[in-house]
C-alpha distance (Angstrom), angle and dihedral (degrees) to the residues before:
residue distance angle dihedral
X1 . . .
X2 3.59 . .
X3 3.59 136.7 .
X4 4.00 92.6 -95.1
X5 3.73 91.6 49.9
X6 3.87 86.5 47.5
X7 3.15 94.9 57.6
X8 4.30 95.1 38.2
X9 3.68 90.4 52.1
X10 3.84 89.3 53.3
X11 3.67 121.5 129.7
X12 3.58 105.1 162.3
X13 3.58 103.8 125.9
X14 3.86 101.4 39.0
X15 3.65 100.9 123.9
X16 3.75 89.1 47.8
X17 4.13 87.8 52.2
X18 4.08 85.4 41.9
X19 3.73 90.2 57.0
X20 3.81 101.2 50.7
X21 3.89 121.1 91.8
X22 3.90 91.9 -102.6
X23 4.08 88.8 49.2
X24 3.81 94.6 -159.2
X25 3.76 131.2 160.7
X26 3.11 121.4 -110.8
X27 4.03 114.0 -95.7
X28 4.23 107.7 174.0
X29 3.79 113.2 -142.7
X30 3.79 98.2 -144.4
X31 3.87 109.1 -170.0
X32 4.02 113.0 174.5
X33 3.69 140.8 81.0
X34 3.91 123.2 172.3
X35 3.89 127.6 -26.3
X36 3.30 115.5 -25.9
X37 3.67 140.2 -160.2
X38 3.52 102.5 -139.0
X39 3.96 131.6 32.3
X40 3.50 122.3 -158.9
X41 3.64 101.8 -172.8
X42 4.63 105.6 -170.7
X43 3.73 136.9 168.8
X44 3.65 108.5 -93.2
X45 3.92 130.6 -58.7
X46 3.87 121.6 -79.5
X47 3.71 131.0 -140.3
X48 4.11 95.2 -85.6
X49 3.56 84.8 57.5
X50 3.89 103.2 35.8
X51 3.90 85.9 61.1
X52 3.87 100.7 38.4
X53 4.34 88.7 40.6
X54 3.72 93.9 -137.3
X55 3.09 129.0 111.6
X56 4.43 119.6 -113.7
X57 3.76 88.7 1.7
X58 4.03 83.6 150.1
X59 3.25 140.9 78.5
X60 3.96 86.6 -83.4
X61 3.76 83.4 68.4
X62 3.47 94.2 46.6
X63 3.60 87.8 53.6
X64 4.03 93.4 46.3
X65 3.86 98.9 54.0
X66 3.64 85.1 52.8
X67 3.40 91.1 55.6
X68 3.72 91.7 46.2
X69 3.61 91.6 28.5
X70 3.54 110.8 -137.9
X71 3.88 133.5 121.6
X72 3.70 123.9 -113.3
X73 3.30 103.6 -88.3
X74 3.57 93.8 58.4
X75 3.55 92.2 43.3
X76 4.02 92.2 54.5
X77 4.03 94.8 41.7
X78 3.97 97.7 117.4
X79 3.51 86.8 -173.5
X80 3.31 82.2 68.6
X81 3.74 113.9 15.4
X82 4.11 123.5 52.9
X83 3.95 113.1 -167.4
X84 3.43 102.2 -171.6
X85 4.46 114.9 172.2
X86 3.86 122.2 -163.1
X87 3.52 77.2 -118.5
X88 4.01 124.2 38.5
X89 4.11 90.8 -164.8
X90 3.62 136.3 61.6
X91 3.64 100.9 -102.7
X92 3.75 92.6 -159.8
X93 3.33 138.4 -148.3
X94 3.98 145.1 -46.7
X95 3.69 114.7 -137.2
X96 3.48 101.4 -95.6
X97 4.21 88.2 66.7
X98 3.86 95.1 -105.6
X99 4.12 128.6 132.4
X100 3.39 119.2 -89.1
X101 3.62 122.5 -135.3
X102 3.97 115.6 -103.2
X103 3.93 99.2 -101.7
X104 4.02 113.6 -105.5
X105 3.91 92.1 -129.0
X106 3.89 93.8 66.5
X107 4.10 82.6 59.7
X108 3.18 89.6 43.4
X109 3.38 105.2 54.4
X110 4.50 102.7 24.7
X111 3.58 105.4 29.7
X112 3.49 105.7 79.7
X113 3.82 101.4 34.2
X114 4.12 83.6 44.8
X115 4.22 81.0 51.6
X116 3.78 94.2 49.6
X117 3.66 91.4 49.1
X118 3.51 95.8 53.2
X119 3.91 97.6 44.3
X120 4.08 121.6 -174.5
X121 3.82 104.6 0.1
X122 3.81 103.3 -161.6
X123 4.05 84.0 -144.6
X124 4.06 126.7 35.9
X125 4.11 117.1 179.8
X126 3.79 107.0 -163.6
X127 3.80 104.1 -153.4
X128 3.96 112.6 -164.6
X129 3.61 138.3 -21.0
X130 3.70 93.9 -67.0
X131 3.88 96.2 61.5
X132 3.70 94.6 28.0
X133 4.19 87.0 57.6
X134 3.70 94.6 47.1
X135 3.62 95.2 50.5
X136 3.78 116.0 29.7
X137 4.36 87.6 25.8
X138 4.05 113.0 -167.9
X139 4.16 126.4 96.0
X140 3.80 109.5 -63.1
X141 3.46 132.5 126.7
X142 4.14 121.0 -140.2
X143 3.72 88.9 -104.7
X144 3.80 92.6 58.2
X145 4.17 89.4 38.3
X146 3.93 91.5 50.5
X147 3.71 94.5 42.7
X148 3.92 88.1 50.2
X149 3.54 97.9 52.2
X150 3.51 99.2 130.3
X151 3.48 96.7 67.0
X152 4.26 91.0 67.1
X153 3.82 93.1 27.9
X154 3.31 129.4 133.6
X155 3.99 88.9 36.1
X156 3.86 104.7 20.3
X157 3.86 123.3 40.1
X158 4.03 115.2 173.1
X159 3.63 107.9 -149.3
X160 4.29 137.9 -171.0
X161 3.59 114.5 -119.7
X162 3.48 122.3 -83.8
X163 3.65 99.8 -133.0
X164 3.84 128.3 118.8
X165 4.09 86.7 -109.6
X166 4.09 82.9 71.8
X167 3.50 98.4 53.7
X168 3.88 92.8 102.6
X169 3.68 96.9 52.1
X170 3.79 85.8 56.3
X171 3.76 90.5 56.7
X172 3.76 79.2 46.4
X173 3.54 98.9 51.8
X174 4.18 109.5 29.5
X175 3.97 82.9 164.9
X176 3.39 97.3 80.8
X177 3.84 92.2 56.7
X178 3.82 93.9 43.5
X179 3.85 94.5 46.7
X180 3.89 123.4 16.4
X181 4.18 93.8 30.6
X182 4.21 83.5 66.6
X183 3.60 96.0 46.8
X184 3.78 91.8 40.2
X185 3.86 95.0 47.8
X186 3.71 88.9 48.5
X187 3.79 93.6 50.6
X188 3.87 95.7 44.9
X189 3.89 84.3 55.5
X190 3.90 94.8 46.5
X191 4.28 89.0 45.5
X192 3.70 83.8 47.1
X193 3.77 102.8 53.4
């Protein structure tokens, strides 16, 4: 077996998926292949995605290749495009109806073999605090990250997730539509060609 079947056949945190108030199995969405251009490195599936088994099949996706602004099929070209969460299942939800975190233990055991695998990516997206932590480590919060995006562009760029949820700290923030989303777009075209 392979790496992607490693992680696929994973069942590590089933009594912690069990336990939550959706008790699901666990059901990995595994979204790489060999090197790719482009990186996007997220928090951990959610329930649209757990059930369809790819990755940003939401409106969060819809919202992230508009960001990036590519269709689909670029989007989905794991030749191309590696989507790899600090979590590759759903981790459900507490009783109340709120997002759980990704659980540590997927990290702990995928991310770096999943990293080694993949190599140098000419183009990493950091999306959220989780994946922003685990890579670039230190204090910050994603405001500050985002906001300091020229310090990792053209290679790095820290993003807020593109969920619904975030919609007010885009009203909060217009900069990062009026000045990383060019230089982002233009990169993800120049990565992809």
């Amino acid at each position: 077996m392979g790496l992607r079947d490693d992680i696929a056949a994973c069942r590590i945190c089933a009594d912690r998926f069990a336990a939550t108030a959706t008790r699901h199995a666990p059901r990995p969405v595994v979204w790489f292949d060999g090197p790719p251009r482009i990186l996007i490195a997220s928090q951990a599936p959610g329930a649209r995605v757990h059930a369809a088994q790819t990755p940003f099949w939401d409106r969060s996706g819809d919202r992230l290749r508009d960001w990036l602004g590519v269709d689909k099929p670029a989007f989905y070209d794991r030749d191309r495009v590696a989507i790899v969460p600090m979590a590759f299942c759903f981790p459900g939800y507490n009783a109340a109806g709120s997002d759980l975190p990704p659980p540590r233990i997927c990290a702990a055991t995928w991310r770096q073999p999943v990293m080694d695998r993949l190599g140098d990516v000419p183009l990493t997206l950091l999306i959220g605090g989780y994946a922003q932590q685990w890579h670039l480590g230190g204090r910050m919060g994603v405001t500050e990250r985002v906001a300091a995006w020229r310090d990792l562009a053209p290679r790095v760029f820290c993003l807020p997730h593109p969920s619904w949820r975030n919609t007010g700290w885009l009203n909060r923030n217009p900069w990062f539509e009026t000045d990383v989303l060019p230089v982002l777009r233009a990169r993800v075209q120049e990565v992809l060609t």
